[in-house]
KERO-388261 format. One record per residue (C-alpha): x, y, z; residue number from 1; residue in three letters. Coordinates in Angstrom, 3 decimals, decimal comma. Example, Ala and Ser with C-alpha at 12.3 -4.5 7.8 and 13.67 -1.06 7.14 Angstrom:
2
<rec u="12,300" v="-4,500" w="7,800" pos="1" code="ALA"/>
<rec u="13,670" v="-1,060" w="7,140" pos="2" code="SER"/>
END
This chain:
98
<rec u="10,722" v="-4,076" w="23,018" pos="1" code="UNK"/>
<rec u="8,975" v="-1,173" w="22,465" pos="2" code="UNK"/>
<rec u="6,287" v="-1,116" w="19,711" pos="3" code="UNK"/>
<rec u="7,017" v="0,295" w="16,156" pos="4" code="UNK"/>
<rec u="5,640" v="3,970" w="15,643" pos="5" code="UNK"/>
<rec u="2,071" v="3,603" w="14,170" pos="6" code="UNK"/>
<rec u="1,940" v="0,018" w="14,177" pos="7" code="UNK"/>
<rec u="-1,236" v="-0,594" w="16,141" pos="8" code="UNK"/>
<rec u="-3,757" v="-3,426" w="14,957" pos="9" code="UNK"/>
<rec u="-6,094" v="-0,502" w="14,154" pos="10" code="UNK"/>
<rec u="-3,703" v="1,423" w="12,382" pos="11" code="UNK"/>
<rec u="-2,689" v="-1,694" w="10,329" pos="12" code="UNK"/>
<rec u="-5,799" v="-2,004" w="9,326" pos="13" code="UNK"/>
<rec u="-6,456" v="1,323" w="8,508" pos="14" code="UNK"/>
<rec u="-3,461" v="1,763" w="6,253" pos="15" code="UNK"/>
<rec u="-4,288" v="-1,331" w="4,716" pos="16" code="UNK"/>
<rec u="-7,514" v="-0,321" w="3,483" pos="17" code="UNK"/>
<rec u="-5,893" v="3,068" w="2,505" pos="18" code="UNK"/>
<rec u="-3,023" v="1,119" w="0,157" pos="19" code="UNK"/>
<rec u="-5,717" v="-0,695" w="-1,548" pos="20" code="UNK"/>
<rec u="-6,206" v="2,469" w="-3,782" pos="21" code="UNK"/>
<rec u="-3,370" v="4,509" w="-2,496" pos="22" code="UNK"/>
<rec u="-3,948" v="7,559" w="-4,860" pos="23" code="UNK"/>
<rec u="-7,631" v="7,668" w="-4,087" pos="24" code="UNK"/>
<rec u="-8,947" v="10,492" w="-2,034" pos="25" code="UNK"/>
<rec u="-11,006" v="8,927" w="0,826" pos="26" code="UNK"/>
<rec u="-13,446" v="9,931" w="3,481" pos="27" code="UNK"/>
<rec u="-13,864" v="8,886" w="7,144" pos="28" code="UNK"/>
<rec u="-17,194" v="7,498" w="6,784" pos="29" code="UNK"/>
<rec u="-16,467" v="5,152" w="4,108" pos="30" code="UNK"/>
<rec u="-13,593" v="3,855" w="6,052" pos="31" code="UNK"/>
<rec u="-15,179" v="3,494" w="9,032" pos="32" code="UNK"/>
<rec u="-17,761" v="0,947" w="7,247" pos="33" code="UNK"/>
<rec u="-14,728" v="-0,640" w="5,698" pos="34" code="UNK"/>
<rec u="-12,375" v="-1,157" w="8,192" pos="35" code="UNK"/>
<rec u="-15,083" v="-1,531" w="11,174" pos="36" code="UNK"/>
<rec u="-12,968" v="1,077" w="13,199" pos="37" code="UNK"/>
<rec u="-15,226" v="3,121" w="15,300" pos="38" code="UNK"/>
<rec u="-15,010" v="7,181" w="14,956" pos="39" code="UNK"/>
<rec u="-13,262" v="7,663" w="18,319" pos="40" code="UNK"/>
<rec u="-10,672" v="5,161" w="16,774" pos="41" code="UNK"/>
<rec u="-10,598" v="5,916" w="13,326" pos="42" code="UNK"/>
<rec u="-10,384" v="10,248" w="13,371" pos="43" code="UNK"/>
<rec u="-7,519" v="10,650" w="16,205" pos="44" code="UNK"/>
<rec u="-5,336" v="7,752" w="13,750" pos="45" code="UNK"/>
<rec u="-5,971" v="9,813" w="10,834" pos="46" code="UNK"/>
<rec u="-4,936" v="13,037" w="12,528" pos="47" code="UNK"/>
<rec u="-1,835" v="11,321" w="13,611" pos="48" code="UNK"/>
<rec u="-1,097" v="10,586" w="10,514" pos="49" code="UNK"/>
<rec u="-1,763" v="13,375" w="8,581" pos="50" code="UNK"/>
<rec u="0,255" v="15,208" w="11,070" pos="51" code="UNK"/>
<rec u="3,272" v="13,014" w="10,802" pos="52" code="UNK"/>
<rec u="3,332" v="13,242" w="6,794" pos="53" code="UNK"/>
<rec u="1,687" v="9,911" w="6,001" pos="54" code="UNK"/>
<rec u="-1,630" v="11,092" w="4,930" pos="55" code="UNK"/>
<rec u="-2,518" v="14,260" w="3,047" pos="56" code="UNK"/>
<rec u="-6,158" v="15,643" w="3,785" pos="57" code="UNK"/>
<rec u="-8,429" v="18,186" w="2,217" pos="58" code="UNK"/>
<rec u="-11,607" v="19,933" w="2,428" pos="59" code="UNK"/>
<rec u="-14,369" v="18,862" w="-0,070" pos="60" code="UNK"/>
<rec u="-17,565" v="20,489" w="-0,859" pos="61" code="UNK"/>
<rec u="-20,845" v="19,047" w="-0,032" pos="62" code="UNK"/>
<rec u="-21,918" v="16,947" w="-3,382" pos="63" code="UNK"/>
<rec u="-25,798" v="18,004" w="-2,517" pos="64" code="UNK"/>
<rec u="-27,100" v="21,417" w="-0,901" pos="65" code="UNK"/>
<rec u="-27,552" v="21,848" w="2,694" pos="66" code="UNK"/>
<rec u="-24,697" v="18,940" w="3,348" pos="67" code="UNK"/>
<rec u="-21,236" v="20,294" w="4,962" pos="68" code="UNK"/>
<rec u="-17,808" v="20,128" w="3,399" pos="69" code="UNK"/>
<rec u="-15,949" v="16,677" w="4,418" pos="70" code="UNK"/>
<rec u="-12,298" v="15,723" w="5,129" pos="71" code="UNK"/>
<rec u="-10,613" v="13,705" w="2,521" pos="72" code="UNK"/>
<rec u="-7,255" v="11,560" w="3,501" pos="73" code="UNK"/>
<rec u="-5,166" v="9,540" w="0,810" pos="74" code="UNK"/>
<rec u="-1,403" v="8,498" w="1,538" pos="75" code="UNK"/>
<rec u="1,379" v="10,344" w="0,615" pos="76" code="UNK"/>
<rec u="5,025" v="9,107" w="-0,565" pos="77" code="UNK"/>
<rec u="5,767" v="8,476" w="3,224" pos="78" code="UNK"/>
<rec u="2,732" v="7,245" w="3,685" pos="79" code="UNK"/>
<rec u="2,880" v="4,267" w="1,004" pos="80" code="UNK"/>
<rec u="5,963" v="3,320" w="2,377" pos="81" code="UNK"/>
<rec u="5,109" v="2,960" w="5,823" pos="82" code="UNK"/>
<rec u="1,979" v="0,955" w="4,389" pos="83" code="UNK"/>
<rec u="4,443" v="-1,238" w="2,537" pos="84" code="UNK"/>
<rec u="7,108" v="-1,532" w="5,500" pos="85" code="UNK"/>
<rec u="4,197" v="-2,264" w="8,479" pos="86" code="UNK"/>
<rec u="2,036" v="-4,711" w="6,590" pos="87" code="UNK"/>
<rec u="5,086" v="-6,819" w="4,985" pos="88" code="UNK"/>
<rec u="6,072" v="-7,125" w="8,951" pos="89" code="UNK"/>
<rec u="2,989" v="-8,254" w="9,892" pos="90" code="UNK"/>
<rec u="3,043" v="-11,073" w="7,376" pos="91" code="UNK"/>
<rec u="5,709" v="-11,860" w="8,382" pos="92" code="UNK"/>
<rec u="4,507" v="-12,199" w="12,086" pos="93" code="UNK"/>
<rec u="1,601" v="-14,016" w="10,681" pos="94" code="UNK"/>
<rec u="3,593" v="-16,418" w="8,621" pos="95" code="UNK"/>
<rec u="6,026" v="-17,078" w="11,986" pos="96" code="UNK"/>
<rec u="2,764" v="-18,216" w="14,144" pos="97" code="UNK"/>
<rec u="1,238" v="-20,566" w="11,638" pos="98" code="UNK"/>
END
C-alpha cells in the first residue's frame, strides 16, 4: 500500500509541532530545536508544503541590524486539516500496536 501523501515520521512531527499554535507565524530555527529535525530534513518538508497549500510563508525583517530577513511558515486552512487528518491516523496506529 502505498504511503499517504506527506505522511512521513518527520513530517508528522513537523506538523505536529506546527498545530500546537496553528495561527502562529514560525521560523525554521525554532523548529528545528523543537522538533529535532535536522535542516536538510526540516527546509525541503517545509517547501513541500508550502508549495502544496499547507503552509503559508513570508519574509520577515531582521529584529536587530546587520541580521538578514527570515522565512516564516504557519498552516493554512488545508494545512490544519491535513494536521488533524495525519495525526488522528497515527493514533490510531499507535493505539492498534499497544
Amino acid at each position: 500500500m502505498p504511503r499517504p501523501s506527506h505522511g512521513s515520521q518527520q513530517t508528522l512531527t513537523l506538523l505536529e509541532a506546527l498545530a500546537a499554535v496553528p495561527g502562529r507565524w514560525r521560523h525554521g530555527v525554532s523548529l528545528t530545536r523543537e522538533t529535532g529535525l535536522k535542516p536538510g530534513t526540516l527546509y525541503p518538508m517545509l517547501i513541500r508544503l508550502d508549495r502544496d497549500g499547507y503552509l503559508e510563508s513570508r519574509w520577515e525583517e531582521p529584529e536587530r541590524p546587520g541580521r538578514p530577513p527570515r522565512h516564516a511558515y504557519r498552516l493554512t486552512a488545508a494545512g490544519r486539516s491535513l494536521a488533524a487528518e495525519r495525526l488522528a491516523t497515527r493514533s490510531i496506529a499507535a493505539e492498534q500496536l499497544a
